[in-house]
Backbone bond lengths (Angstrom), bond angles and torsions (degrees), N, CA, C in turn:
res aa  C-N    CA-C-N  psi(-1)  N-CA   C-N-CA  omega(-1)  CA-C   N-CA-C  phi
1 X - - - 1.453 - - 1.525 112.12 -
2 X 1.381 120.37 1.84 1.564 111.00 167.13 1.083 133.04 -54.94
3 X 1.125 101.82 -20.65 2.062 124.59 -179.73 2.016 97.82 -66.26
4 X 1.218 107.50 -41.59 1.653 108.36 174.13 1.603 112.02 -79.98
5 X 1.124 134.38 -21.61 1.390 150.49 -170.95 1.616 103.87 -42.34
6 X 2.111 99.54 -52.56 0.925 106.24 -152.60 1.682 122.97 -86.50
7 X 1.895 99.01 3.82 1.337 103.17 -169.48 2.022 101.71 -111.83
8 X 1.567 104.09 43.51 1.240 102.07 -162.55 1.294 136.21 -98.61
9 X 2.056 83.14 -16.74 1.625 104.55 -174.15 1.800 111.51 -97.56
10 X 0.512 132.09 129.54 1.878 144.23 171.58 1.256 93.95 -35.55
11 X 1.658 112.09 158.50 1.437 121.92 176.77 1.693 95.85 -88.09
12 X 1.258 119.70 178.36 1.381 132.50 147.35 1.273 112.79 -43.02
13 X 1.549 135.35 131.73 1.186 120.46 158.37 1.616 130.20 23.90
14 X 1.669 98.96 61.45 1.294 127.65 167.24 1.534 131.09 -46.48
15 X 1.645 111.20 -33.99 1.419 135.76 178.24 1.733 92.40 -56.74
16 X 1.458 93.13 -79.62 1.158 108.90 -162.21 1.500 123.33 -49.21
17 X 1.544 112.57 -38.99 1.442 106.93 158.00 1.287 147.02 -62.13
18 X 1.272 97.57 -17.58 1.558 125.88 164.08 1.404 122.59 -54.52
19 X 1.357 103.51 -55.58 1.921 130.52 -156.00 1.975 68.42 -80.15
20 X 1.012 124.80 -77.39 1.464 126.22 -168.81 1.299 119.44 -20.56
21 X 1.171 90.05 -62.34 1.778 106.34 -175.15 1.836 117.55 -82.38
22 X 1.148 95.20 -20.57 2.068 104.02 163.20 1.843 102.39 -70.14
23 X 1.624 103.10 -59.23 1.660 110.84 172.90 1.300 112.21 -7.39
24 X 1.502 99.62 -84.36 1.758 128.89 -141.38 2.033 73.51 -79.66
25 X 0.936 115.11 -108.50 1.528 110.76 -177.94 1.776 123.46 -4.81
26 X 1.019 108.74 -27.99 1.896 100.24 -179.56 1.962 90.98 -113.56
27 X 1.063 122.38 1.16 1.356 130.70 174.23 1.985 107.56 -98.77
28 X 0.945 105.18 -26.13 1.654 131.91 165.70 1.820 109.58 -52.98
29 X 1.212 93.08 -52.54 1.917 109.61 -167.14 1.734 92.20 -103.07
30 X 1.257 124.42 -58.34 1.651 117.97 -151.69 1.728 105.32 -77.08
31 X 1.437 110.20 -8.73 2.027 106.66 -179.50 1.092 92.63 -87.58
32 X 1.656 147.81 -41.59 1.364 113.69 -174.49 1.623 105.41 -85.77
33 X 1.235 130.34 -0.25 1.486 141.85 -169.37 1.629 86.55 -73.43
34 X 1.045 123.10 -61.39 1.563 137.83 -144.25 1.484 88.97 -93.49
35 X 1.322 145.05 -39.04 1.305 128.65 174.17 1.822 105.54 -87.46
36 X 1.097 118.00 13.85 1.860 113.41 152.73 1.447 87.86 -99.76
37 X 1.465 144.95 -35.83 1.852 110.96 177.59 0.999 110.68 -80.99
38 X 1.420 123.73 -17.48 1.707 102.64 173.54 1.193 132.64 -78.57
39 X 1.195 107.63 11.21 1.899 130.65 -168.59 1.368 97.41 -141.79
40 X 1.632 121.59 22.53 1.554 115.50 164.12 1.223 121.94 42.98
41 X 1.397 121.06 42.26 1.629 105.26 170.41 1.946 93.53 -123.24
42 X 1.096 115.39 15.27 1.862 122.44 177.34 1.724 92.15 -149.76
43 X 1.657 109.48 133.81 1.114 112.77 166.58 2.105 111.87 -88.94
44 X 1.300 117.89 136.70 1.111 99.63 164.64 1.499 105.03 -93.65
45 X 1.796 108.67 146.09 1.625 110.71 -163.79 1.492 101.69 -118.87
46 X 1.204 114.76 124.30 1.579 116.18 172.23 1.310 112.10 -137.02
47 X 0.804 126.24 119.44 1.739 159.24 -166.46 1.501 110.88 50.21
48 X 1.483 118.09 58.79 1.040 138.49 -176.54 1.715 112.96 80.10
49 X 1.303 113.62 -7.31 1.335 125.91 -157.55 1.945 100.49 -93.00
50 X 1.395 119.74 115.79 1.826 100.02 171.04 0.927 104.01 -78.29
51 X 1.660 129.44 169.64 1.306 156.05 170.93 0.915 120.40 -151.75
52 X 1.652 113.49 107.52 1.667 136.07 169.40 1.407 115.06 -90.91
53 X 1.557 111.38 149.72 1.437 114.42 167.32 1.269 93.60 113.25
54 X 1.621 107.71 -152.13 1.493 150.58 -153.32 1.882 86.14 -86.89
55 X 1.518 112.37 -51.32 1.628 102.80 -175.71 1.429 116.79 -69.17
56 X 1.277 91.04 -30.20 1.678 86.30 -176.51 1.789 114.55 -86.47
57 X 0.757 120.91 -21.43 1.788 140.53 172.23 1.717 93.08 -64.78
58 X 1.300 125.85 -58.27 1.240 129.52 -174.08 1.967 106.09 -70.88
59 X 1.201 98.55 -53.57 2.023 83.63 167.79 1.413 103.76 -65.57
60 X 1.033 137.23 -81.94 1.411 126.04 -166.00 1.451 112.72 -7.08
61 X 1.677 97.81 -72.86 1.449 103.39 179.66 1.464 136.27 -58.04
62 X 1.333 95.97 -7.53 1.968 110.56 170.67 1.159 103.29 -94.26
63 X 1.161 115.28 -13.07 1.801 106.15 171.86 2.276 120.60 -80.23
64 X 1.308 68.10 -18.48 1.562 65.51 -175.80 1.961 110.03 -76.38
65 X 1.308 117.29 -35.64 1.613 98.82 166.98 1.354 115.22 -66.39
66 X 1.657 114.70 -60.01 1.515 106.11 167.27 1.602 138.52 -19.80
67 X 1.463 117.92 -66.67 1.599 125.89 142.28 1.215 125.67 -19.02
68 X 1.699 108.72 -52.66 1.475 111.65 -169.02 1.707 108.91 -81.32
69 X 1.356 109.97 -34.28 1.834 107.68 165.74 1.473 118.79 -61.46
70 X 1.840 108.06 -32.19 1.186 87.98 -170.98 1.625 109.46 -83.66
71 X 1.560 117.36 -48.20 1.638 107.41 156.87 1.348 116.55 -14.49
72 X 1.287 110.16 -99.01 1.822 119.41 178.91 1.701 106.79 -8.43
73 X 1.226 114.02 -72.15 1.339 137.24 -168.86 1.778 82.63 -42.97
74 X 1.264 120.26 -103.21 1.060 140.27 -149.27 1.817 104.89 -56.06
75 X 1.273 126.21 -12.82 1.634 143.33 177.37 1.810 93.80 -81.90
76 X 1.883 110.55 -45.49 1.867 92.78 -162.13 1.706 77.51 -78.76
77 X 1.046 130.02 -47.10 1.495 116.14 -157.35 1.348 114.24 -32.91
78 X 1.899 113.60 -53.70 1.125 106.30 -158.04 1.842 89.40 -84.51
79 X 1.249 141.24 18.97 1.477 100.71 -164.95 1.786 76.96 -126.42
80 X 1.504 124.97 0.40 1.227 114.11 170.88 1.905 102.59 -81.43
81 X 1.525 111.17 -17.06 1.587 105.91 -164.77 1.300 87.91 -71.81
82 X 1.709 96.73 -49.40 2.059 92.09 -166.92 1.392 136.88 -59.32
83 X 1.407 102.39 -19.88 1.499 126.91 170.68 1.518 118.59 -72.79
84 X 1.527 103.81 -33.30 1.754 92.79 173.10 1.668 95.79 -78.44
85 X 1.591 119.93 -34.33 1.730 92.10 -146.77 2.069 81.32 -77.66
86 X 0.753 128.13 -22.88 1.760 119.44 157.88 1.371 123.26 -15.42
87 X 1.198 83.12 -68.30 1.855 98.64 -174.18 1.156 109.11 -75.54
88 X 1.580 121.92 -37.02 1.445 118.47 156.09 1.422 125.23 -6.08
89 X 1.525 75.85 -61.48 1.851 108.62 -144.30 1.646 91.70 -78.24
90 X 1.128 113.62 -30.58 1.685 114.82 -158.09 1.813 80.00 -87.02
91 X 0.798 138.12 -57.30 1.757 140.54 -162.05 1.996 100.49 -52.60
92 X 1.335 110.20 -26.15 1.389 113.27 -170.35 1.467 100.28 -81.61
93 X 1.243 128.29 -62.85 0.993 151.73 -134.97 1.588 107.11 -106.96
């Protein structure tokens, strides 16, 4: 099991690379997303409701940090669960 040993310790500021790298990637797809609603040819839809223009260009674009915390968030969760039962596993064995 030394071959697992070596994947045991956390990166540096894991959160933060995460939220970074969700960012630029859902910021990748949602700026040209959000400049087809601001030129009305895609409705953005929020709570069943579309929104064209300047409002809808402006949610779009608040969605992309939002998304990216909640990704991040929910990406360290699972790789902090998998990392303890890891070390678990490496302490048994």
């Amino acid at each position: 099991m030394k071959y697992l040993r070596q994947f045991e310790d956390k990166p540096e500021n894991l959160f933060g690379k995460l939220f970074w790298n969700m960012f630029f990637f859902l910021a990748f797809w949602m700026v040209p997303l959000s400049l087809l609603i601001l030129f009305g040819v895609i409705p953005f839809n929020f709570n069943d409701q579309p929104y064209y223009g300047i409002g809808g260009f402006l949610m779009a674009l608040s969605f992309i940090p939002m998304m990216a915390l909640g990704f991040a968030a929910i990406f360290w969760l699972y790789y902090s669960i998998g990392n303890y039962f890891l070390r678990l596993f490496n302490r048994i064995f």
